[in-house]
mmCIF file of the N, C-alpha and C atoms, coordinates in Angstrom:
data_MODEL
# 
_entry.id   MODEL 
# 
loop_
_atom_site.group_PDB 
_atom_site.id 
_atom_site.type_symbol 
_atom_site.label_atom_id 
_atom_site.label_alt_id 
_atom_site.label_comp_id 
_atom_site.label_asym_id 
_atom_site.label_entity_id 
_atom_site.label_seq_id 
_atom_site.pdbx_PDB_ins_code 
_atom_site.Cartn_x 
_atom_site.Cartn_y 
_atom_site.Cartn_z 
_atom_site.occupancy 
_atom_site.B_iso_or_equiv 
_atom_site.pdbx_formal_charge 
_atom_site.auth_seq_id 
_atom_site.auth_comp_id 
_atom_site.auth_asym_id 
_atom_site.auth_atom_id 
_atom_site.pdbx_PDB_model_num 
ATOM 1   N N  . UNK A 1 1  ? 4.895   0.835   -8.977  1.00 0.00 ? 1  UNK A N  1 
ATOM 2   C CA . UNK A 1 1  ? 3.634   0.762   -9.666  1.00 0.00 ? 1  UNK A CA 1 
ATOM 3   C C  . UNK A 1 1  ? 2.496   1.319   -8.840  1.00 0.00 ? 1  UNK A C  1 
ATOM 4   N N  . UNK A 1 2  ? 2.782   1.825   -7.616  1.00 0.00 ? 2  UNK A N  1 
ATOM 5   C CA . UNK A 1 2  ? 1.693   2.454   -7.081  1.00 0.00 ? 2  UNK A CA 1 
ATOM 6   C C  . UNK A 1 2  ? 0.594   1.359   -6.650  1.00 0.00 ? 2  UNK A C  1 
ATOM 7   N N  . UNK A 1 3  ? 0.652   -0.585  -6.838  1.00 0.00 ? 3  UNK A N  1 
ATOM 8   C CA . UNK A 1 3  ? -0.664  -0.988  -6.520  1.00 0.00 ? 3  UNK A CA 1 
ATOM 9   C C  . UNK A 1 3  ? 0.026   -2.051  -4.682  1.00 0.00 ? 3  UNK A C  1 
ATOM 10  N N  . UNK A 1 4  ? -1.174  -2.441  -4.274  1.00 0.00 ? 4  UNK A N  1 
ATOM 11  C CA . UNK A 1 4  ? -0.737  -2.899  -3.208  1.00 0.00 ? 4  UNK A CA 1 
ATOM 12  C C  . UNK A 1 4  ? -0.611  -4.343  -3.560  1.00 0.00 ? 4  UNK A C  1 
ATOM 13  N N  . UNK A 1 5  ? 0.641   -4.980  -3.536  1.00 0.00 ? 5  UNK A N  1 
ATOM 14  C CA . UNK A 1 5  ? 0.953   -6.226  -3.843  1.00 0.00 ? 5  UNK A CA 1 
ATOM 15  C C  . UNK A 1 5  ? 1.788   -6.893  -2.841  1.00 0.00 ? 5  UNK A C  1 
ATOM 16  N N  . UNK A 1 6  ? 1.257   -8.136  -2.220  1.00 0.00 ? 6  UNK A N  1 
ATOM 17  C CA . UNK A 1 6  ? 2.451   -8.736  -1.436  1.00 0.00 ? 6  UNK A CA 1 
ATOM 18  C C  . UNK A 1 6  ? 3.120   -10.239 -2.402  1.00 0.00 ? 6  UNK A C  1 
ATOM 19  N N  . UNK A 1 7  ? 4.496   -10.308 -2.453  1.00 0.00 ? 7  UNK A N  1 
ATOM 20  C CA . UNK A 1 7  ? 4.783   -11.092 -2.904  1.00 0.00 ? 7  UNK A CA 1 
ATOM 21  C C  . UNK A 1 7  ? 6.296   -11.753 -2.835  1.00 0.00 ? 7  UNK A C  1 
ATOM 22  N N  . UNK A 1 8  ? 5.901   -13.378 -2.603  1.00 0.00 ? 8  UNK A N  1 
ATOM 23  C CA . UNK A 1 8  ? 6.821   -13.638 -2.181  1.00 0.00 ? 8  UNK A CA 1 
ATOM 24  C C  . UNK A 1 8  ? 7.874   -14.959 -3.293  1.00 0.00 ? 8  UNK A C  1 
ATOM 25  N N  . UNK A 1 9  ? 9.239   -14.130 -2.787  1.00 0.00 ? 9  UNK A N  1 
ATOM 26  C CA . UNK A 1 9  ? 9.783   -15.384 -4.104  1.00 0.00 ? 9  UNK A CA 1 
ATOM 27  C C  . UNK A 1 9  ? 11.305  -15.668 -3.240  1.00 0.00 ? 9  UNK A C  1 
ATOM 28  N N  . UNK A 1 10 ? 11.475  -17.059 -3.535  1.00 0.00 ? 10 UNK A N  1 
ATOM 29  C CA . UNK A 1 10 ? 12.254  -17.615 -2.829  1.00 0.00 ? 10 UNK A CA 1 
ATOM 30  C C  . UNK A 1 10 ? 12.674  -17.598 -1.698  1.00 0.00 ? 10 UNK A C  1 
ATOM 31  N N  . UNK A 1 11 ? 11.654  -16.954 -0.795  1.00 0.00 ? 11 UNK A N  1 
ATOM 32  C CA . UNK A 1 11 ? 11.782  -17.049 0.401   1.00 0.00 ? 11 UNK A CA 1 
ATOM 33  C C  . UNK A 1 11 ? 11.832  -15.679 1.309   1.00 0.00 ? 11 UNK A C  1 
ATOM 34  N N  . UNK A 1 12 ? 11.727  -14.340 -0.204  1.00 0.00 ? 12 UNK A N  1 
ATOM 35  C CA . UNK A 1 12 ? 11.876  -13.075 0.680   1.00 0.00 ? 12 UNK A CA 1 
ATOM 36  C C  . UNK A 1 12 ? 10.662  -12.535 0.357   1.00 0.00 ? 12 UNK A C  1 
ATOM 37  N N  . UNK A 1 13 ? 10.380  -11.807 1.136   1.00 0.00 ? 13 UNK A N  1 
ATOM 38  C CA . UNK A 1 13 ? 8.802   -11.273 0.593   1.00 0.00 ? 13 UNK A CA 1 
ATOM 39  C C  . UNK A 1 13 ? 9.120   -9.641  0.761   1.00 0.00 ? 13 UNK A C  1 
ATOM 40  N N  . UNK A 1 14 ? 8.267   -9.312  -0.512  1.00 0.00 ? 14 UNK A N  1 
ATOM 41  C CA . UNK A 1 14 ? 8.476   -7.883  -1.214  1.00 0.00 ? 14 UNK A CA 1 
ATOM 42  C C  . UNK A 1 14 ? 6.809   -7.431  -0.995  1.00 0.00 ? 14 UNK A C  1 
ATOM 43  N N  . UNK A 1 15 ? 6.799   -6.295  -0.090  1.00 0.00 ? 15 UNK A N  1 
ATOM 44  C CA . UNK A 1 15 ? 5.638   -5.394  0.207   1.00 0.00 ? 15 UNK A CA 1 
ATOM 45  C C  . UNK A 1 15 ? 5.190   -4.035  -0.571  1.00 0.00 ? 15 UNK A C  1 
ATOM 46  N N  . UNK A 1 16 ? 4.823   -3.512  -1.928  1.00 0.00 ? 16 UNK A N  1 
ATOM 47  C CA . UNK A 1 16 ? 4.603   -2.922  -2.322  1.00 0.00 ? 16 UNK A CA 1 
ATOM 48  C C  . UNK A 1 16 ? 3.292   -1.880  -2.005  1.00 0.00 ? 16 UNK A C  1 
ATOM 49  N N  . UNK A 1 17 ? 3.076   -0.674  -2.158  1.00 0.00 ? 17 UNK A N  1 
ATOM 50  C CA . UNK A 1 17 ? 1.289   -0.117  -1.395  1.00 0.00 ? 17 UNK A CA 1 
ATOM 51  C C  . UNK A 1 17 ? 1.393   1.009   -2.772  1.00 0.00 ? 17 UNK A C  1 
ATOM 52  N N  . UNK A 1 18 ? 0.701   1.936   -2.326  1.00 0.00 ? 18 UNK A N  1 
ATOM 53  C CA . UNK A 1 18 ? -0.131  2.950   -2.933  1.00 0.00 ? 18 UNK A CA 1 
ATOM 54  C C  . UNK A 1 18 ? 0.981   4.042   -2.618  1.00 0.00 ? 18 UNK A C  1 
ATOM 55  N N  . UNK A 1 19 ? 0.990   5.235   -3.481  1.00 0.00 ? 19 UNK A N  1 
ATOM 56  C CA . UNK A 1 19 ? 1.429   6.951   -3.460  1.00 0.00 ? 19 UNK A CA 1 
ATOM 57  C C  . UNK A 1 19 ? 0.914   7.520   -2.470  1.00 0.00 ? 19 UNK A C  1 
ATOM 58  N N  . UNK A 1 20 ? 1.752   8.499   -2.297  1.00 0.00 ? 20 UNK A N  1 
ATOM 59  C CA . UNK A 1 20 ? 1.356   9.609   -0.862  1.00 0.00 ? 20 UNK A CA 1 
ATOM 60  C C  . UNK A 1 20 ? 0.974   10.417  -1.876  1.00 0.00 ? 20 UNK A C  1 
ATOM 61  N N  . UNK A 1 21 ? 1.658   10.588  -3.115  1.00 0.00 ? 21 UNK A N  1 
ATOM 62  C CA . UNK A 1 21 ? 1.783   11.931  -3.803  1.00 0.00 ? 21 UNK A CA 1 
ATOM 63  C C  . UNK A 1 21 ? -0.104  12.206  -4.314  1.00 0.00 ? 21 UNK A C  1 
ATOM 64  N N  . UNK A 1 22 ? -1.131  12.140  -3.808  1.00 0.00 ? 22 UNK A N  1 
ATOM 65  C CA . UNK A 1 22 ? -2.164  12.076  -4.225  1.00 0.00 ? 22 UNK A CA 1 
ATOM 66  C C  . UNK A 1 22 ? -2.484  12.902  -5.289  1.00 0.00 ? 22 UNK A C  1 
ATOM 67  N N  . UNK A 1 23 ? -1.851  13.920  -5.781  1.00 0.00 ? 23 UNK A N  1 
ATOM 68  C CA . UNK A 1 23 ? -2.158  14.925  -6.649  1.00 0.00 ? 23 UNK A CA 1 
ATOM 69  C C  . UNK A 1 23 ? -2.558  14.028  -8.052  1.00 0.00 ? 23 UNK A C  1 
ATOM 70  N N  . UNK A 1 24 ? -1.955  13.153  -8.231  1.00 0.00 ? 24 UNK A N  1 
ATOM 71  C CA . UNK A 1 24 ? -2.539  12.445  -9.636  1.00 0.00 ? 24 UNK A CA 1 
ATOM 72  C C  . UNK A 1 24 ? -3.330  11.320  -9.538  1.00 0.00 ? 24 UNK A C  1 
ATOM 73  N N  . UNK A 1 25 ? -3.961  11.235  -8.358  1.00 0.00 ? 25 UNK A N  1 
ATOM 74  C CA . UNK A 1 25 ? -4.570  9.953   -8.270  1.00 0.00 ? 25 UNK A CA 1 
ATOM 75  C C  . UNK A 1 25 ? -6.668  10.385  -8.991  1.00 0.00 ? 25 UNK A C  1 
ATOM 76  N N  . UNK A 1 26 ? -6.389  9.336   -9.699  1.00 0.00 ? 26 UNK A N  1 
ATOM 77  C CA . UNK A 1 26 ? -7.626  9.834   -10.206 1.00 0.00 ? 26 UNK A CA 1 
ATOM 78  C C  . UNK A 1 26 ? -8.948  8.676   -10.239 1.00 0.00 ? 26 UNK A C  1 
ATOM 79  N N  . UNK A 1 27 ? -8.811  8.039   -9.300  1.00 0.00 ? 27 UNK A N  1 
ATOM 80  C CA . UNK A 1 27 ? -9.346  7.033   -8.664  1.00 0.00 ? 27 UNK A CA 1 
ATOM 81  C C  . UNK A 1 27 ? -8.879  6.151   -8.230  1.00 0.00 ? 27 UNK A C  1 
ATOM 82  N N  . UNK A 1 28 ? -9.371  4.802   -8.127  1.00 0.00 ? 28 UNK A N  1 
ATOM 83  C CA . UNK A 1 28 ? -8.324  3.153   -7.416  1.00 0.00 ? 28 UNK A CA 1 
ATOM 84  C C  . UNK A 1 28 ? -7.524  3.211   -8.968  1.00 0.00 ? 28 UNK A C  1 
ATOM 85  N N  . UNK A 1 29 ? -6.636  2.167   -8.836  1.00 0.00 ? 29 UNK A N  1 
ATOM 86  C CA . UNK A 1 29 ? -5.459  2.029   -10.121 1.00 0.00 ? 29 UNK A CA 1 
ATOM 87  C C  . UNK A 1 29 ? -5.508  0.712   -9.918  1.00 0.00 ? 29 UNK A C  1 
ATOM 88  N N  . UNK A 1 30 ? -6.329  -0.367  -10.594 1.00 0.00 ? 30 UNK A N  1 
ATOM 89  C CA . UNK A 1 30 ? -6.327  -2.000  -10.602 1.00 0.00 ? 30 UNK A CA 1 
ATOM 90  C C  . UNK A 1 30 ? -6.670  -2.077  -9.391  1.00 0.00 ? 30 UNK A C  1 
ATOM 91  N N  . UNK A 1 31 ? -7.426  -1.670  -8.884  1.00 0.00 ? 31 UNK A N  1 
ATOM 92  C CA . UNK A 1 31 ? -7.711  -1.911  -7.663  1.00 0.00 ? 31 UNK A CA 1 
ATOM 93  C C  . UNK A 1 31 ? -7.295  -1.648  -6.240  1.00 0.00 ? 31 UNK A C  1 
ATOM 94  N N  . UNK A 1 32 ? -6.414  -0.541  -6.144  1.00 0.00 ? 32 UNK A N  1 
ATOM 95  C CA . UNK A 1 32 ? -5.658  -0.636  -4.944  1.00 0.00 ? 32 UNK A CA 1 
ATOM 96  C C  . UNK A 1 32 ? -6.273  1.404   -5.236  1.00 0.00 ? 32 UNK A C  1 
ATOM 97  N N  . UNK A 1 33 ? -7.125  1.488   -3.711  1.00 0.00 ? 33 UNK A N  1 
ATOM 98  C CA . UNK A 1 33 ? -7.651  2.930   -3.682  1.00 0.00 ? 33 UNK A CA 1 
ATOM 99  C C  . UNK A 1 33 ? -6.214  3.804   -2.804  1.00 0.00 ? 33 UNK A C  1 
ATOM 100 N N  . UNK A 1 34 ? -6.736  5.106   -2.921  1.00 0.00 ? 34 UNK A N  1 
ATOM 101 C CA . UNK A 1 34 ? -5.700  6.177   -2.477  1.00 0.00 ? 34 UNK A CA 1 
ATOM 102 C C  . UNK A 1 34 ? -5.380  5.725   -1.359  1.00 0.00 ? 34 UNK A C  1 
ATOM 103 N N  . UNK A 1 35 ? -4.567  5.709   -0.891  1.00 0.00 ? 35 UNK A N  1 
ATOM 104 C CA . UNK A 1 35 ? -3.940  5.240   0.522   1.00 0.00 ? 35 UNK A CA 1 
ATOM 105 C C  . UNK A 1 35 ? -2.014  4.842   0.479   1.00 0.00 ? 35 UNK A C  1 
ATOM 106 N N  . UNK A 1 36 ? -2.077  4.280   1.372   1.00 0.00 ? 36 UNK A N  1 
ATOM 107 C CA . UNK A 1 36 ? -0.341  4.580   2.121   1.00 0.00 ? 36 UNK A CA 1 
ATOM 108 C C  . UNK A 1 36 ? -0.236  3.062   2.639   1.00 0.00 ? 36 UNK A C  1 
ATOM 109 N N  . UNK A 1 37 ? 0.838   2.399   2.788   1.00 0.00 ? 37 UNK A N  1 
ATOM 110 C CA . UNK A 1 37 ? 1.063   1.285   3.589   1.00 0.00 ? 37 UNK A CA 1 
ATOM 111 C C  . UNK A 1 37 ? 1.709   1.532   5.038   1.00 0.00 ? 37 UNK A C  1 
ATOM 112 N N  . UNK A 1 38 ? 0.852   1.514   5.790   1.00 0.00 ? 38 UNK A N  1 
ATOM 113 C CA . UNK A 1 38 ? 1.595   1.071   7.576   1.00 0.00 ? 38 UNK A CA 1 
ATOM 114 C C  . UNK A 1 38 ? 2.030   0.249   8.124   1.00 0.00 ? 38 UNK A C  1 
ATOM 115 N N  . UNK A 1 39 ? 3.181   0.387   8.456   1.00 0.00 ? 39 UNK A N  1 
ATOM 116 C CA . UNK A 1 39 ? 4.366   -0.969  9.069   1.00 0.00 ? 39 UNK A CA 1 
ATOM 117 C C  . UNK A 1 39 ? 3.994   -0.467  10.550  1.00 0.00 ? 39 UNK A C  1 
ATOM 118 N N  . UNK A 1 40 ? 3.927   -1.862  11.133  1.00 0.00 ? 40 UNK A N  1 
ATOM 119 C CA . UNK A 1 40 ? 4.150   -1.785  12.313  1.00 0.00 ? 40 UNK A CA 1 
ATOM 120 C C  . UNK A 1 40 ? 5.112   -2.914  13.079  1.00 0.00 ? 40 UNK A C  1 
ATOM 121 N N  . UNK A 1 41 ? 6.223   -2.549  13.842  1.00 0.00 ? 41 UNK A N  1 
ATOM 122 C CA . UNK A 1 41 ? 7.363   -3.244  14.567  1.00 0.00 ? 41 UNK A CA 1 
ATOM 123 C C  . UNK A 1 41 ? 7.461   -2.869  15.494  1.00 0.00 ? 41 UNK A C  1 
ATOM 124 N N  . UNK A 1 42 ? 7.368   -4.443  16.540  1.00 0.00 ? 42 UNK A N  1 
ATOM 125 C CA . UNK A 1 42 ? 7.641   -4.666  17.366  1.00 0.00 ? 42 UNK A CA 1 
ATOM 126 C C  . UNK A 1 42 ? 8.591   -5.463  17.852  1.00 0.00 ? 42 UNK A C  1 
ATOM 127 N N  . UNK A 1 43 ? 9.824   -5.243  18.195  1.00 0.00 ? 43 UNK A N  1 
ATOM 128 C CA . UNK A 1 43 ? 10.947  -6.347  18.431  1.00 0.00 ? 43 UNK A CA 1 
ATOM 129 C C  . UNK A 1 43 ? 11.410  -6.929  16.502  1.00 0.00 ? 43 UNK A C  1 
ATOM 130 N N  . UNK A 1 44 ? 11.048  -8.098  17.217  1.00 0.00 ? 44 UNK A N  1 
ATOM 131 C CA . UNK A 1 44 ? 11.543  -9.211  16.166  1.00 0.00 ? 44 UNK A CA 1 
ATOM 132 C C  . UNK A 1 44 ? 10.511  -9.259  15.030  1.00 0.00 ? 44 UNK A C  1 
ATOM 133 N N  . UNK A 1 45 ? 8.730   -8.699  15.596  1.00 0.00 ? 45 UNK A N  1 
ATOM 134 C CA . UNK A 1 45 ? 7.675   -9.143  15.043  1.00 0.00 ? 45 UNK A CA 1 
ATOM 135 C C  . UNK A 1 45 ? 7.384   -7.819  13.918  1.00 0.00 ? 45 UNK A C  1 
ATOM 136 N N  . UNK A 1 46 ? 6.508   -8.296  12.761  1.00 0.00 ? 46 UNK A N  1 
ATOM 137 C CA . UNK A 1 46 ? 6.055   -6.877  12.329  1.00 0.00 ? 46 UNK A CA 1 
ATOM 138 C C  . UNK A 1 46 ? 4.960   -7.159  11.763  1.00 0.00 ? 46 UNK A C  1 
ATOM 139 N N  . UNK A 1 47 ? 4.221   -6.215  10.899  1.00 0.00 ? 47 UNK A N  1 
ATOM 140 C CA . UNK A 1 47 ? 3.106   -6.680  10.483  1.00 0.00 ? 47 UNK A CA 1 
ATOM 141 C C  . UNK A 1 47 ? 2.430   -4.981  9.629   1.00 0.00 ? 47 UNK A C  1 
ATOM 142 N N  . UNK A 1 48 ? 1.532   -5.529  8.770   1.00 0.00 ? 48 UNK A N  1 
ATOM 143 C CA . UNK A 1 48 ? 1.474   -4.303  7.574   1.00 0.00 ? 48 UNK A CA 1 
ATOM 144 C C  . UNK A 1 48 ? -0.136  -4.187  7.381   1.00 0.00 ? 48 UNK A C  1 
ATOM 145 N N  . UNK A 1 49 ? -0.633  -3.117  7.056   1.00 0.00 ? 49 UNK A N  1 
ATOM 146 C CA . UNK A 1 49 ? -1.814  -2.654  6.570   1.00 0.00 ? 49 UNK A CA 1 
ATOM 147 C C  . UNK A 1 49 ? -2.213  -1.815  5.896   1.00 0.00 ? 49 UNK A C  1 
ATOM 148 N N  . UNK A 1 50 ? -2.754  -1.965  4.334   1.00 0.00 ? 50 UNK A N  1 
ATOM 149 C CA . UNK A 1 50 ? -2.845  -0.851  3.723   1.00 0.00 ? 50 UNK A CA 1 
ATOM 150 C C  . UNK A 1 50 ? -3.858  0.259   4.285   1.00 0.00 ? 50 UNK A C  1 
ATOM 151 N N  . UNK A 1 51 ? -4.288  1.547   4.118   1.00 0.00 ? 51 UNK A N  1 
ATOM 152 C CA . UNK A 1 51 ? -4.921  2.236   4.903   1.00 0.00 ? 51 UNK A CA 1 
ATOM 153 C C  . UNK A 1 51 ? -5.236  3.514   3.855   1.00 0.00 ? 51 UNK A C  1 
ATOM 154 N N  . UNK A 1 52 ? -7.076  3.313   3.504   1.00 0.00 ? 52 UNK A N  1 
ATOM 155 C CA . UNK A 1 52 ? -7.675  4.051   2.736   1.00 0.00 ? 52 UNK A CA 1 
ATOM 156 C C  . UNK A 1 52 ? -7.573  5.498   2.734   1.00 0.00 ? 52 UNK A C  1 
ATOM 157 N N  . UNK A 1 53 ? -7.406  6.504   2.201   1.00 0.00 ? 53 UNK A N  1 
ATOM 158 C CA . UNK A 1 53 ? -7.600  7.711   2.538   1.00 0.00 ? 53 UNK A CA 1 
ATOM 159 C C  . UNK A 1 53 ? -9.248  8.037   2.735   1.00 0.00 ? 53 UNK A C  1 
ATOM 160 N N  . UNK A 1 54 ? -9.568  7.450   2.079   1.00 0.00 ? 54 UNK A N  1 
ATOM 161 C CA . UNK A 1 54 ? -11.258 7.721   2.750   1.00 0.00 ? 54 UNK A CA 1 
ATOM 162 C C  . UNK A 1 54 ? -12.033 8.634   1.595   1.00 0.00 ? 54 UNK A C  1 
ATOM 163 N N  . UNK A 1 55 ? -11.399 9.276   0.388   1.00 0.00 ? 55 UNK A N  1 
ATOM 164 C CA . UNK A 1 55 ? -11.779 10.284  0.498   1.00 0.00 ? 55 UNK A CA 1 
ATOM 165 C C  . UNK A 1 55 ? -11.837 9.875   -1.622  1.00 0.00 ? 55 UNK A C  1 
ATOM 166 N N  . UNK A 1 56 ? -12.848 10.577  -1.786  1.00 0.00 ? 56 UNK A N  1 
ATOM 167 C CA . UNK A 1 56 ? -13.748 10.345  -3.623  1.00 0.00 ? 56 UNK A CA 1 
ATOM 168 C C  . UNK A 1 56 ? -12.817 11.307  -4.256  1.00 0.00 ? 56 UNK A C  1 
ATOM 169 N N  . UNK A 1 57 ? -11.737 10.849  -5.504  1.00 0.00 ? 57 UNK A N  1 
ATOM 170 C CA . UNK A 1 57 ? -11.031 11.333  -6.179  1.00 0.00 ? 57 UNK A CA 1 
ATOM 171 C C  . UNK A 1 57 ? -12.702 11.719  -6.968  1.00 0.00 ? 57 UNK A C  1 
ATOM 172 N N  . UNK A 1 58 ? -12.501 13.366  -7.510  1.00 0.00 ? 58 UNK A N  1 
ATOM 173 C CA . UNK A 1 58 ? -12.665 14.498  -8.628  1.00 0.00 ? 58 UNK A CA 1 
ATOM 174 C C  . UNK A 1 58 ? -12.063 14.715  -9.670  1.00 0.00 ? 58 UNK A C  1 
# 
């Protein structure tokens, strides 16, 4: 679905973000603007951030 959703059910949690494919993005979509999700892992640990492209869909 292209929106950034974290969600968790029975105990596993499902990380959803935004399209790379920007060519059809034609503003935010429910709220979640152009951008990409970044994982970051370390060892055992990890941790996530969605990350704006910055930039005014035309």
């Amino acid at each position: 679905m292209h929106l950034y959703e974290e969600i968790k059910v029975k105990g596993v949690q499902f990380i959803t973000a935004g399209a790379v494919s920007a060519s059809w993005w034609g503003g935010d979509y429910h709220g979640t603007e152009e951008g990409y999700l970044k994982v970051s892992i370390n060892g055992d640990d990890f941790g996530w951030e969605y990350v704006d492209y910055g930039w005014e869909a035309k």
